[in-house]
Backbone as XML, in Angstrom:
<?xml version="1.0"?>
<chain id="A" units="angstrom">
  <residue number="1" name="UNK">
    <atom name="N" x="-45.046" y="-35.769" z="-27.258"/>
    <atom name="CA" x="-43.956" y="-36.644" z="-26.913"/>
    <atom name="C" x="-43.438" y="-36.265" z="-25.528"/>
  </residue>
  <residue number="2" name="UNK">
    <atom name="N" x="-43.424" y="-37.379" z="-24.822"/>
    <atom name="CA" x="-42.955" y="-37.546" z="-23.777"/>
    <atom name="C" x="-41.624" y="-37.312" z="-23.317"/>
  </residue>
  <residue number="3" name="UNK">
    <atom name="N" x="-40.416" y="-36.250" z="-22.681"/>
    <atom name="CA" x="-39.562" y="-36.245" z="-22.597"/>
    <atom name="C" x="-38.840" y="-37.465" z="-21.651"/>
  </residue>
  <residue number="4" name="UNK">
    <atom name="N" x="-37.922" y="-37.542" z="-21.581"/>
    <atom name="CA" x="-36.960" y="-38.484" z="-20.189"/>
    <atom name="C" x="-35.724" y="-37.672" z="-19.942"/>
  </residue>
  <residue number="5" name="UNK">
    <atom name="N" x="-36.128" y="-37.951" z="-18.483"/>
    <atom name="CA" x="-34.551" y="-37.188" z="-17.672"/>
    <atom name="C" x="-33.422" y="-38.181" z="-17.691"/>
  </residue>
  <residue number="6" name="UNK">
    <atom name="N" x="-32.308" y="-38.432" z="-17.895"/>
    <atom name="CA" x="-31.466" y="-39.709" z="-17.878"/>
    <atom name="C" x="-31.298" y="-39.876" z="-16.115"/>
  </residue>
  <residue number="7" name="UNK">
    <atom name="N" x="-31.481" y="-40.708" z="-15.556"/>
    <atom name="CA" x="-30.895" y="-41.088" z="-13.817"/>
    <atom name="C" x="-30.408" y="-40.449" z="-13.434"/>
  </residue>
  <residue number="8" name="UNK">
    <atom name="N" x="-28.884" y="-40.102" z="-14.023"/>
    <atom name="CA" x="-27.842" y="-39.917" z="-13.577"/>
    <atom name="C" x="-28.702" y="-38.159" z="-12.981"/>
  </residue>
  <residue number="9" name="UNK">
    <atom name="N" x="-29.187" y="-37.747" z="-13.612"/>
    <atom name="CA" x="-29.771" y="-36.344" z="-13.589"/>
    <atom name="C" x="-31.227" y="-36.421" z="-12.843"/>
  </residue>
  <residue number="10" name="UNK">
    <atom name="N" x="-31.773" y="-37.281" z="-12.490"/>
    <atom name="CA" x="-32.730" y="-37.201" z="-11.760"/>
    <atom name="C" x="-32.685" y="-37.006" z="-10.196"/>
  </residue>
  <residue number="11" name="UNK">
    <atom name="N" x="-33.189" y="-36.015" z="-9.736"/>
    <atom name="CA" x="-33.025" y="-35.854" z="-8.416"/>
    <atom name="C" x="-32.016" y="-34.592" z="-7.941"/>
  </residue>
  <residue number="12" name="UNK">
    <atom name="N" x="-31.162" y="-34.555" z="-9.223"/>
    <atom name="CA" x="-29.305" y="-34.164" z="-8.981"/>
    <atom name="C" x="-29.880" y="-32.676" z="-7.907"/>
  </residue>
  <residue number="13" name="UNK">
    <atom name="N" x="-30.966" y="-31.985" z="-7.763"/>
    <atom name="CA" x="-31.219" y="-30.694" z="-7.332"/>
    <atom name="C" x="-30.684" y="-30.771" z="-5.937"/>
  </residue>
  <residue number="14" name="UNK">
    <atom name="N" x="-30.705" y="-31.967" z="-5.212"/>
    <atom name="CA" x="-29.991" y="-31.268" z="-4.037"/>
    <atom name="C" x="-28.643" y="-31.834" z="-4.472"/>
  </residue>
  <residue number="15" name="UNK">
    <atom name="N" x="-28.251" y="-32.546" z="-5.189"/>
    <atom name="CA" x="-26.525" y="-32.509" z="-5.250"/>
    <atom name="C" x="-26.009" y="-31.089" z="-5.746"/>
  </residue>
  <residue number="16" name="UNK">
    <atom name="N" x="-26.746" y="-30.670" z="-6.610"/>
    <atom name="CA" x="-26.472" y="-29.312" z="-7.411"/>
    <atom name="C" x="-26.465" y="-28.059" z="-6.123"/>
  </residue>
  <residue number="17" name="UNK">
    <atom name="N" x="-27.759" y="-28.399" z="-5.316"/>
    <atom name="CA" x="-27.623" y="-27.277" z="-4.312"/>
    <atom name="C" x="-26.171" y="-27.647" z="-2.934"/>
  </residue>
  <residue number="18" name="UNK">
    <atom name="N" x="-25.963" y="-29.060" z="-2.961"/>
    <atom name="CA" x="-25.050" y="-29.151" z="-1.820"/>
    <atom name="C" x="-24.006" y="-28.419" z="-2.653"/>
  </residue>
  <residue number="19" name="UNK">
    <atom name="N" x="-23.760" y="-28.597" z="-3.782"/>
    <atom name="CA" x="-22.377" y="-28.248" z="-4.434"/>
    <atom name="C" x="-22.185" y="-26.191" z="-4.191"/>
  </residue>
  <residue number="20" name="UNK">
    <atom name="N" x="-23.198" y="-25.860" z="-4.968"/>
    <atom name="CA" x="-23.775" y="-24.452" z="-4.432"/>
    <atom name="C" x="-22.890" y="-24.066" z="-2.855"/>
  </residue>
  <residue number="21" name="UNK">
    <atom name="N" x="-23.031" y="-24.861" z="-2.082"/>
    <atom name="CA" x="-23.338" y="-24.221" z="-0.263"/>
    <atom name="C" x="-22.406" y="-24.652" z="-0.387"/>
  </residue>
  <residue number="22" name="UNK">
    <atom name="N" x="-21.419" y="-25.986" z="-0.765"/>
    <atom name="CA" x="-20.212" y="-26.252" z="-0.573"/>
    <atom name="C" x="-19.261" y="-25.151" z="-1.449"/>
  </residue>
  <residue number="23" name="UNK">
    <atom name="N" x="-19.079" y="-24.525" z="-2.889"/>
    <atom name="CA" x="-18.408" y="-23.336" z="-3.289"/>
    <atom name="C" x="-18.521" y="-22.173" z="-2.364"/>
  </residue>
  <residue number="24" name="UNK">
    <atom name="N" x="-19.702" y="-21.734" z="-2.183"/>
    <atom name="CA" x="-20.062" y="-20.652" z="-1.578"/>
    <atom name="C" x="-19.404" y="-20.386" z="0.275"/>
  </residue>
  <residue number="25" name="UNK">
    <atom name="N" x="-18.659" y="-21.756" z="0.645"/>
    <atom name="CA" x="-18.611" y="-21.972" z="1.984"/>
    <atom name="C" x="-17.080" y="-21.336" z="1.593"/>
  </residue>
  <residue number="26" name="UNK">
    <atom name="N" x="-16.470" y="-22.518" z="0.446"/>
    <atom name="CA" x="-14.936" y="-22.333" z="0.234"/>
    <atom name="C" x="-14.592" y="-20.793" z="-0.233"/>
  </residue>
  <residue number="27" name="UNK">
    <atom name="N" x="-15.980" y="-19.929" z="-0.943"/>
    <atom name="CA" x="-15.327" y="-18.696" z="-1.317"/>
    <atom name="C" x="-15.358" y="-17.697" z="-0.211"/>
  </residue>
  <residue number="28" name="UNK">
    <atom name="N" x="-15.993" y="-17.958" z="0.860"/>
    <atom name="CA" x="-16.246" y="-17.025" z="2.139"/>
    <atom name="C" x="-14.553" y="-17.322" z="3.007"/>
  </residue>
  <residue number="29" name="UNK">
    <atom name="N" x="-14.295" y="-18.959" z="2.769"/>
    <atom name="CA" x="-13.248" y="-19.177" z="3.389"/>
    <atom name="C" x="-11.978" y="-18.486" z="2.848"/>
  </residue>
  <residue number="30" name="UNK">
    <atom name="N" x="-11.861" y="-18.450" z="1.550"/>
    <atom name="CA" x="-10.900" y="-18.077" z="0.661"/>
    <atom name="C" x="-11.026" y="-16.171" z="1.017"/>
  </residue>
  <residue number="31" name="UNK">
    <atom name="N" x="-12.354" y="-15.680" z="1.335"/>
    <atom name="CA" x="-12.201" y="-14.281" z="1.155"/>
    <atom name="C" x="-11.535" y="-13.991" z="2.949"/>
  </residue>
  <residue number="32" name="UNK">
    <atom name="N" x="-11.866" y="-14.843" z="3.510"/>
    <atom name="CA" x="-11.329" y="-14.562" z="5.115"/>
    <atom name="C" x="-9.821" y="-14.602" z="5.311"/>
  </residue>
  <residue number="33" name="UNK">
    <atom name="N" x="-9.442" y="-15.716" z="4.350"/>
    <atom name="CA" x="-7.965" y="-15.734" z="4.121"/>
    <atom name="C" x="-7.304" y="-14.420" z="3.699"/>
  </residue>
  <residue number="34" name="UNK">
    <atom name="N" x="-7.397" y="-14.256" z="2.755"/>
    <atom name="CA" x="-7.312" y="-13.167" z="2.084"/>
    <atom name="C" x="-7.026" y="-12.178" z="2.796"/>
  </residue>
  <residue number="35" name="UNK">
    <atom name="N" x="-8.414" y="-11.455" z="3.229"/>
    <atom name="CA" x="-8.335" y="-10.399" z="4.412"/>
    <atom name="C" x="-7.445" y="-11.217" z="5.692"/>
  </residue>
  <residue number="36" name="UNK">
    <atom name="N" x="-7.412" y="-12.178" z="6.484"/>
    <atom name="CA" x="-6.347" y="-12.227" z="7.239"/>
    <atom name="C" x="-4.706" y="-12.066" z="6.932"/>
  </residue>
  <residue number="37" name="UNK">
    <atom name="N" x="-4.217" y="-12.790" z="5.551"/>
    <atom name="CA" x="-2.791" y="-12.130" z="5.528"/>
    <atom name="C" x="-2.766" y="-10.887" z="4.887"/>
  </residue>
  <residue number="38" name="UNK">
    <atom name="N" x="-3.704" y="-10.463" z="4.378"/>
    <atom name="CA" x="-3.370" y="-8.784" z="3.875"/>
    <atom name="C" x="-3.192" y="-8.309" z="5.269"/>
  </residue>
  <residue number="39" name="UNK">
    <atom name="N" x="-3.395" y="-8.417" z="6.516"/>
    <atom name="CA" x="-3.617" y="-7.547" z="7.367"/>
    <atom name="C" x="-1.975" y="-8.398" z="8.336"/>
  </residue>
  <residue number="40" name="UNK">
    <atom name="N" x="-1.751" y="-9.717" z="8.281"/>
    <atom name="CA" x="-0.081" y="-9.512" z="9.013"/>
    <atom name="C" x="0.960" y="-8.619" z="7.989"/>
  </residue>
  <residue number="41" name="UNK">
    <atom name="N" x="1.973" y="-9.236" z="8.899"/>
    <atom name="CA" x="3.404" y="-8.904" z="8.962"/>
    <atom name="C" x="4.431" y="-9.679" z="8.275"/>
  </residue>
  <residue number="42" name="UNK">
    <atom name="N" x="4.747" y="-9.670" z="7.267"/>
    <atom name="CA" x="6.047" y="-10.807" z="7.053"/>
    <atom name="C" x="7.654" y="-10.040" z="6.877"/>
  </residue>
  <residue number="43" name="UNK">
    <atom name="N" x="8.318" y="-10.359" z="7.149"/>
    <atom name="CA" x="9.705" y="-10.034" z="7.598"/>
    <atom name="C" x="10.719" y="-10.994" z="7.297"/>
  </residue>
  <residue number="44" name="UNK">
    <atom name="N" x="11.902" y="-9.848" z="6.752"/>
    <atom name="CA" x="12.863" y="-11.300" z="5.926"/>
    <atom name="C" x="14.409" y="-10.308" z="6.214"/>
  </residue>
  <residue number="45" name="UNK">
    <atom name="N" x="15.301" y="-10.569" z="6.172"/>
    <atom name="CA" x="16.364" y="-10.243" z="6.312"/>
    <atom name="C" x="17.610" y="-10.644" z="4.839"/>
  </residue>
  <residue number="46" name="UNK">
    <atom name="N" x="18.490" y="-9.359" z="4.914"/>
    <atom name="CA" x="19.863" y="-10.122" z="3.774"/>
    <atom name="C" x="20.977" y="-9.624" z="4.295"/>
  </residue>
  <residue number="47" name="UNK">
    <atom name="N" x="22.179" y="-10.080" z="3.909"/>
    <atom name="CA" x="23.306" y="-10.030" z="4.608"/>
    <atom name="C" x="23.343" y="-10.135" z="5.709"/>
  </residue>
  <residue number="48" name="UNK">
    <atom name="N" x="22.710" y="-11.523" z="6.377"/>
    <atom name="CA" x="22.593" y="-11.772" z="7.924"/>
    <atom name="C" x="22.444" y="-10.537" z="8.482"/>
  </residue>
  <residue number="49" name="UNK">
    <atom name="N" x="21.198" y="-10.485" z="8.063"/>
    <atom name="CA" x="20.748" y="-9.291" z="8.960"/>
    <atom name="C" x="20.939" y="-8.049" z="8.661"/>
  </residue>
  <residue number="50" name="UNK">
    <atom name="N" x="21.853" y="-7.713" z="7.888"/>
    <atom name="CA" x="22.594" y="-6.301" z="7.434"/>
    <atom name="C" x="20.529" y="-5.185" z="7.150"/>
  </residue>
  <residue number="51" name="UNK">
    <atom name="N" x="20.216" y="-5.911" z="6.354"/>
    <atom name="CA" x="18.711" y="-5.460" z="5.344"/>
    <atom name="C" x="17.990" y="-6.251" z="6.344"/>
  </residue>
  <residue number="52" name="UNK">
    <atom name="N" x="17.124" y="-5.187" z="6.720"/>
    <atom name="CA" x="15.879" y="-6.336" z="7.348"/>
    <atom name="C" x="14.763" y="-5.848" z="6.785"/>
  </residue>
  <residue number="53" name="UNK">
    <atom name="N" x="13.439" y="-6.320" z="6.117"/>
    <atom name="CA" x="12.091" y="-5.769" z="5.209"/>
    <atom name="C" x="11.112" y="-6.204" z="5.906"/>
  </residue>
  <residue number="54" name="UNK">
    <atom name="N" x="10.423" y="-5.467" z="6.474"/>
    <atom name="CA" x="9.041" y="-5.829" z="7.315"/>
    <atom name="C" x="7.688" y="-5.088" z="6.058"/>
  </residue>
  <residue number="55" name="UNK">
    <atom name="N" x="6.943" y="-6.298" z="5.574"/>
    <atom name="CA" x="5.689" y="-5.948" z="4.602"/>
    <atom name="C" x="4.420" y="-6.248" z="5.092"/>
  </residue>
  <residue number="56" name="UNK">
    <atom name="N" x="3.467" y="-5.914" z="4.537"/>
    <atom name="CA" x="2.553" y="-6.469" z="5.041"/>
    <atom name="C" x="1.890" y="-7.673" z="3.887"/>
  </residue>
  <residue number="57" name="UNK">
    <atom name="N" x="0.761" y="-8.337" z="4.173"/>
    <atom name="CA" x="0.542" y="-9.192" z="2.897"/>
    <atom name="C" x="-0.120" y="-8.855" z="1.657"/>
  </residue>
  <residue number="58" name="UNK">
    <atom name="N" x="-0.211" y="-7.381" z="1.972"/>
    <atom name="CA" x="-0.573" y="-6.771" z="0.601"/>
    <atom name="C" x="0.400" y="-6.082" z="-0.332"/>
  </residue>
  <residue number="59" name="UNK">
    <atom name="N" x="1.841" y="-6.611" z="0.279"/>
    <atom name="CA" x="2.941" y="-6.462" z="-0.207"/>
    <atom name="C" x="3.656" y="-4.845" z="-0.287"/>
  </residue>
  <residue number="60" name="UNK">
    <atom name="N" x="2.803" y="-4.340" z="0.283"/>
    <atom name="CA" x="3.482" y="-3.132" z="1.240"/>
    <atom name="C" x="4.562" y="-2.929" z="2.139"/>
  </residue>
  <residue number="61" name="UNK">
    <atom name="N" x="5.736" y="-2.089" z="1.983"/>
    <atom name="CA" x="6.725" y="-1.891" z="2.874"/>
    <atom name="C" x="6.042" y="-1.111" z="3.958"/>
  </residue>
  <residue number="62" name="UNK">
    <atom name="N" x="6.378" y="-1.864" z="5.517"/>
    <atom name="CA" x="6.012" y="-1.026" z="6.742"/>
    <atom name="C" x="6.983" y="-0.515" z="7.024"/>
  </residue>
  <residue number="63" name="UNK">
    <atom name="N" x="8.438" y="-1.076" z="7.141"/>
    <atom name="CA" x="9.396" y="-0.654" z="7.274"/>
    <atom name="C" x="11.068" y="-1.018" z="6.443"/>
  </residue>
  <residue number="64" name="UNK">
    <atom name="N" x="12.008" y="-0.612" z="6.939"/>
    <atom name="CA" x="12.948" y="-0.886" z="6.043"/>
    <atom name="C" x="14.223" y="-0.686" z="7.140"/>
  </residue>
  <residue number="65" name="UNK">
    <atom name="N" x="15.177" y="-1.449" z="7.392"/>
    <atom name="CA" x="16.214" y="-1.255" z="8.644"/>
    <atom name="C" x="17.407" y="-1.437" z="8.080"/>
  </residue>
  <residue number="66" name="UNK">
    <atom name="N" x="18.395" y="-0.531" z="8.057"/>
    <atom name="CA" x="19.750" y="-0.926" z="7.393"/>
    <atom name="C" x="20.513" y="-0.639" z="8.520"/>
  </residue>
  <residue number="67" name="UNK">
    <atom name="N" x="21.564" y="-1.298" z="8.593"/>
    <atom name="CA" x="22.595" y="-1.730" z="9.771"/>
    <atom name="C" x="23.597" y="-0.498" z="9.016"/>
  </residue>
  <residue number="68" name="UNK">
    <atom name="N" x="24.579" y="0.182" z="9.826"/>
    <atom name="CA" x="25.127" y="2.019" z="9.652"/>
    <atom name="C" x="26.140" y="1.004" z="8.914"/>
  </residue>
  <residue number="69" name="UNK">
    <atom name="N" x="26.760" y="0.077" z="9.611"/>
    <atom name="CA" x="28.378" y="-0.892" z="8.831"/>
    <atom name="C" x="28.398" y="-1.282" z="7.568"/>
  </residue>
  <residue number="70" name="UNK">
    <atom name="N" x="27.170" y="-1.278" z="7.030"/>
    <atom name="CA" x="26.917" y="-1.723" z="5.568"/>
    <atom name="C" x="26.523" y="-0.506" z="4.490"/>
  </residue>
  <residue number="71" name="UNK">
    <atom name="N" x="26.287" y="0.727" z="5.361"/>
    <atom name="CA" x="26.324" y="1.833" z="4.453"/>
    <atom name="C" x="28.105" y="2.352" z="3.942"/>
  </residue>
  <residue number="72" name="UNK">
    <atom name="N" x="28.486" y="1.937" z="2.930"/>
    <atom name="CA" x="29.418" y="2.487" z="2.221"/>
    <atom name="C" x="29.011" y="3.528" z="1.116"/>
  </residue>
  <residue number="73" name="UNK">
    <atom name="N" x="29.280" y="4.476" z="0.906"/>
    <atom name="CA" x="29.631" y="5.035" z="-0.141"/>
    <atom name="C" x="29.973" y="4.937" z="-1.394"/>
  </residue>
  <residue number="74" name="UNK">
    <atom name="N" x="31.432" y="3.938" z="-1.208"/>
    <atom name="CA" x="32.590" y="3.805" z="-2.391"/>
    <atom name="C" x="31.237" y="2.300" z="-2.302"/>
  </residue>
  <residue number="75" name="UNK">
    <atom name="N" x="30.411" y="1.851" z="-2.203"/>
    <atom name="CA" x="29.832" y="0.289" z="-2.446"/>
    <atom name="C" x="28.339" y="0.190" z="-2.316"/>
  </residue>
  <residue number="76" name="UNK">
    <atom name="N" x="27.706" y="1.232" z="-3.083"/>
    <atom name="CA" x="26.614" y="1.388" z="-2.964"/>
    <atom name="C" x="25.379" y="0.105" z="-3.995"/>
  </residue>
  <residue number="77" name="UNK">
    <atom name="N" x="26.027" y="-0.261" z="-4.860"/>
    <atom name="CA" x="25.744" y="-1.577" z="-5.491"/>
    <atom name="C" x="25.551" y="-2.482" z="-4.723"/>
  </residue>
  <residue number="78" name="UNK">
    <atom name="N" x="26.214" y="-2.978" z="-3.432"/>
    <atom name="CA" x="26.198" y="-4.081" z="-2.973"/>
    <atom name="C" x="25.203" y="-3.760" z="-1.454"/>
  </residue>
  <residue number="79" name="UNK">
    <atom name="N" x="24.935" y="-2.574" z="-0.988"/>
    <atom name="CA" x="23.752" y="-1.824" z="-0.310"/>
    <atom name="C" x="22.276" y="-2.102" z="-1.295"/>
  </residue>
  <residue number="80" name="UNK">
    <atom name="N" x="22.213" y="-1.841" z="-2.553"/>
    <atom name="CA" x="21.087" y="-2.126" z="-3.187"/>
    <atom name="C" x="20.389" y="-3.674" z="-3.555"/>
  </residue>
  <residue number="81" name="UNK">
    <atom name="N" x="21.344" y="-4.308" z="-3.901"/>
    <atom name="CA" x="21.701" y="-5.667" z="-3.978"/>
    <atom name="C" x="21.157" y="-6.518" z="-2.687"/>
  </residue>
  <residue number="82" name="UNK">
    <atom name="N" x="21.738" y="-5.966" z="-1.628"/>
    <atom name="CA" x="21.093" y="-6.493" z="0.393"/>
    <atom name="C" x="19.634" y="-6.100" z="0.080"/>
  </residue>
  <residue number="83" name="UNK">
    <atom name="N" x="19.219" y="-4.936" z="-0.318"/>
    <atom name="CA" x="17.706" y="-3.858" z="-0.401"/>
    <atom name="C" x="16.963" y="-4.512" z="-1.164"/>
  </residue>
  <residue number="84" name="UNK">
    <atom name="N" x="17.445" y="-5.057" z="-2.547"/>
    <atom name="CA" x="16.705" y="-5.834" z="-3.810"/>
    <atom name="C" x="16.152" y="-7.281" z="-2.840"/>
  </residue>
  <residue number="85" name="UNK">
    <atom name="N" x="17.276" y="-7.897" z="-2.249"/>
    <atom name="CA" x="17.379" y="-9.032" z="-2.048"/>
    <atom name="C" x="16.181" y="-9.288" z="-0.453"/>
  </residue>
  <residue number="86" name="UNK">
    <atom name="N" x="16.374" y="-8.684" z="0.093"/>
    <atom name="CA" x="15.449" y="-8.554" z="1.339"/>
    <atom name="C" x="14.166" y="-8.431" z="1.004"/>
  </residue>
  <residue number="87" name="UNK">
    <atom name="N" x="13.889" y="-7.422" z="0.100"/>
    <atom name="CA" x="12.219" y="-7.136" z="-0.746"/>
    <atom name="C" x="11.925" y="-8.534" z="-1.084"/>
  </residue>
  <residue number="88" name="UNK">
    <atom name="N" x="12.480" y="-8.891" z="-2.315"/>
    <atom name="CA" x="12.547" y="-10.202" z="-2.873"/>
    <atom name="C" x="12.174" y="-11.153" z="-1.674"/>
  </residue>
  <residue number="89" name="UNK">
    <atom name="N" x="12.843" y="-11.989" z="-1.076"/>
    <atom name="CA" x="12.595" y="-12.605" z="-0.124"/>
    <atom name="C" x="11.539" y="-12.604" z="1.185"/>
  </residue>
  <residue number="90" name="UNK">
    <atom name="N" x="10.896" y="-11.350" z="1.143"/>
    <atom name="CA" x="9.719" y="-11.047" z="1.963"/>
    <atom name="C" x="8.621" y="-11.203" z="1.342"/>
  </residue>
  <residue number="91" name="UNK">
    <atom name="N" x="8.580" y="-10.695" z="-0.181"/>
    <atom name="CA" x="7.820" y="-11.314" z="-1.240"/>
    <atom name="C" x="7.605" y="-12.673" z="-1.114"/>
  </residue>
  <residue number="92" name="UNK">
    <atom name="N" x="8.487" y="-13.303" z="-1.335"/>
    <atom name="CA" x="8.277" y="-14.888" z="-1.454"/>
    <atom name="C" x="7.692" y="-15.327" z="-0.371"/>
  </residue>
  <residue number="93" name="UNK">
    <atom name="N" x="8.092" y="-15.368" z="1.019"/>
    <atom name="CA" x="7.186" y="-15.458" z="1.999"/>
    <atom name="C" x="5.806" y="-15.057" z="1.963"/>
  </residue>
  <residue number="94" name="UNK">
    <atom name="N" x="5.551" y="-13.960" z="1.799"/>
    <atom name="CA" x="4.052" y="-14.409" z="1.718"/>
    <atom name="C" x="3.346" y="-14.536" z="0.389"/>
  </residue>
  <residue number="95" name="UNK">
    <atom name="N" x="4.029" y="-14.912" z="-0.825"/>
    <atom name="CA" x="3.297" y="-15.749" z="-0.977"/>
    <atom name="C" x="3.433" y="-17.442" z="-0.872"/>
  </residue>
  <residue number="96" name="UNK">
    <atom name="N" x="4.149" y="-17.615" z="-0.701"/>
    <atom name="CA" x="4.297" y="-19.433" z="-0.091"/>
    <atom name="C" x="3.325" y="-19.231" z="0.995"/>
  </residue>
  <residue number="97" name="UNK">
    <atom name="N" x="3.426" y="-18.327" z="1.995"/>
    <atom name="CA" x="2.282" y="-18.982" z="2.766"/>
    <atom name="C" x="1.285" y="-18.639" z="2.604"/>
  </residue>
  <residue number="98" name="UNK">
    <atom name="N" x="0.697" y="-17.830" z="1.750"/>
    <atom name="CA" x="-0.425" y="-17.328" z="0.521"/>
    <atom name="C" x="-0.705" y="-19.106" z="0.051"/>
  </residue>
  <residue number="99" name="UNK">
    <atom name="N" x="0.119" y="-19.538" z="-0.420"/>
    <atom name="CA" x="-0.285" y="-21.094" z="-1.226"/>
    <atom name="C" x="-0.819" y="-21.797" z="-0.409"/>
  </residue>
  <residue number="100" name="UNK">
    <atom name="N" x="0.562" y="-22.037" z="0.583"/>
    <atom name="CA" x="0.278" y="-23.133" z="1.492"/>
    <atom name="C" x="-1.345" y="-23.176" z="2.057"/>
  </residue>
  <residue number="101" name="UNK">
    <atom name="N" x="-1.856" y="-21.976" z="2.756"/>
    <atom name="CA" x="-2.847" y="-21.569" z="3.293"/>
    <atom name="C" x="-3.734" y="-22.064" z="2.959"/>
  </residue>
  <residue number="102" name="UNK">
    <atom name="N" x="-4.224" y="-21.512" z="1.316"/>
    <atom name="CA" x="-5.037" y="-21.466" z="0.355"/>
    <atom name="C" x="-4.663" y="-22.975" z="-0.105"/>
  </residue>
  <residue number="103" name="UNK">
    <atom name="N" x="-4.172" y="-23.662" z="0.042"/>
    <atom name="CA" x="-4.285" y="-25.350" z="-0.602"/>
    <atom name="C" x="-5.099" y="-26.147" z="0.814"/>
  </residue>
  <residue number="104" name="UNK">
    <atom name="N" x="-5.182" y="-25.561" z="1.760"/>
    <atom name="CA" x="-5.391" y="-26.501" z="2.690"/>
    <atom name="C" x="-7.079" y="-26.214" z="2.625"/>
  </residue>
  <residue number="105" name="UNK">
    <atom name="N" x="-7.867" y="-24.716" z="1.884"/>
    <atom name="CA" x="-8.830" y="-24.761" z="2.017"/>
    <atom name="C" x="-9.546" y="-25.266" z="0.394"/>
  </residue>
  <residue number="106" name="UNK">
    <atom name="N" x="-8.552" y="-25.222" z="-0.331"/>
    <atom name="CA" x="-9.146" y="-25.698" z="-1.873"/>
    <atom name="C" x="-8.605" y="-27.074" z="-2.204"/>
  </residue>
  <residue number="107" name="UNK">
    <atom name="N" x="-8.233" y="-28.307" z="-1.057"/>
    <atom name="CA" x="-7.308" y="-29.411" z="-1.474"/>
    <atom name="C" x="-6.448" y="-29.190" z="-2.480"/>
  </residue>
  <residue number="108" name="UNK">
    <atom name="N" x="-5.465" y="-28.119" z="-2.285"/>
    <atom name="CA" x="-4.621" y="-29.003" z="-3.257"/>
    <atom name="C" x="-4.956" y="-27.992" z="-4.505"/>
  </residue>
  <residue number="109" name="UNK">
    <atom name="N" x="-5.909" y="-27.899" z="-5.474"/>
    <atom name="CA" x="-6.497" y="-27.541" z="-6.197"/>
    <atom name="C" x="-6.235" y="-26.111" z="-6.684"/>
  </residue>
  <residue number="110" name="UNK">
    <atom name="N" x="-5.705" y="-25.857" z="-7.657"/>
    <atom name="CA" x="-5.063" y="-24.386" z="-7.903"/>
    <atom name="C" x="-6.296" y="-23.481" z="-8.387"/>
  </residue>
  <residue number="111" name="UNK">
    <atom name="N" x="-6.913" y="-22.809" z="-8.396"/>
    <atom name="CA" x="-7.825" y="-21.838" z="-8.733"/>
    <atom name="C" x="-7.423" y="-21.157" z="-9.274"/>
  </residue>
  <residue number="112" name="UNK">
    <atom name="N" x="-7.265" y="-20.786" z="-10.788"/>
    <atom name="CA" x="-6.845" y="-19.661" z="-11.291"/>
    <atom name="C" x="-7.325" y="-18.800" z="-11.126"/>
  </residue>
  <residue number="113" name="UNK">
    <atom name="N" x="-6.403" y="-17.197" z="-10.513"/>
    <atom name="CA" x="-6.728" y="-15.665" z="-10.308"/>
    <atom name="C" x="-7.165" y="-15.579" z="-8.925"/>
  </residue>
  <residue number="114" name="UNK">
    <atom name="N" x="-6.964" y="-16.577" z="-7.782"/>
    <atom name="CA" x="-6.903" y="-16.445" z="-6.349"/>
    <atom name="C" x="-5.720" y="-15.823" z="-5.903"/>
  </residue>
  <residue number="115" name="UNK">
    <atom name="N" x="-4.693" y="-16.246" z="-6.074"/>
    <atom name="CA" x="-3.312" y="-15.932" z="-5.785"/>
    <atom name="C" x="-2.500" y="-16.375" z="-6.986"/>
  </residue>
</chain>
């Protein structure tokens, strides 16, 4: 007995291979990304400025800057609070532009376990 390929599947080897070279293009793109913001700078500030958090995109503190007027003693809660809040917010930066980035090379398209 004679088998049959259905149409839709006949031929498909170079659609199957364009698809191949087309993943394989987006995961080289996705790994360049990657390695490019692990390697900047993102920087965020709290209490206008009081906290300033410089990370890198592997979410590493490079540095940490506290303004002398906001060191109290008797108000050390509201020093941690500027410290919490600056981390936090440098966080979020990169990853929003972690997303943003990464949508412009996957349309749109969320990839689970990229970011």
């Amino acid at each position: 007995m004679r088998s049959r390929v259905p149409k839709q599947f006949q031929g498909g080897g170079q659609d199957m291979n364009s698809m191949i070279h087309q993943a394989r293009k987006m995961q080289d793109q996705i790994t360049a990304l990657q390695e490019d913001i692990e390697q900047r700078s993102f920087e965020a500030q709290a209490g206008g400025g009081a906290v300033s958090v410089v990370m890198t995109g592997k979410k590493t503190i490079q540095s940490l800057t506290i303004k002398p007027e906001v060191v109290n003693p008797e108000d050390i809660d509201m020093l941690q609070d500027l410290i919490i809040s600056a981390v936090n917010e440098t966080i979020n930066k990169i990853e929003e532009t972690t997303e943003t980035e990464m949508s412009k090379i996957t349309g749109g398209v969320a990839l689970p376990g990229l970011f």
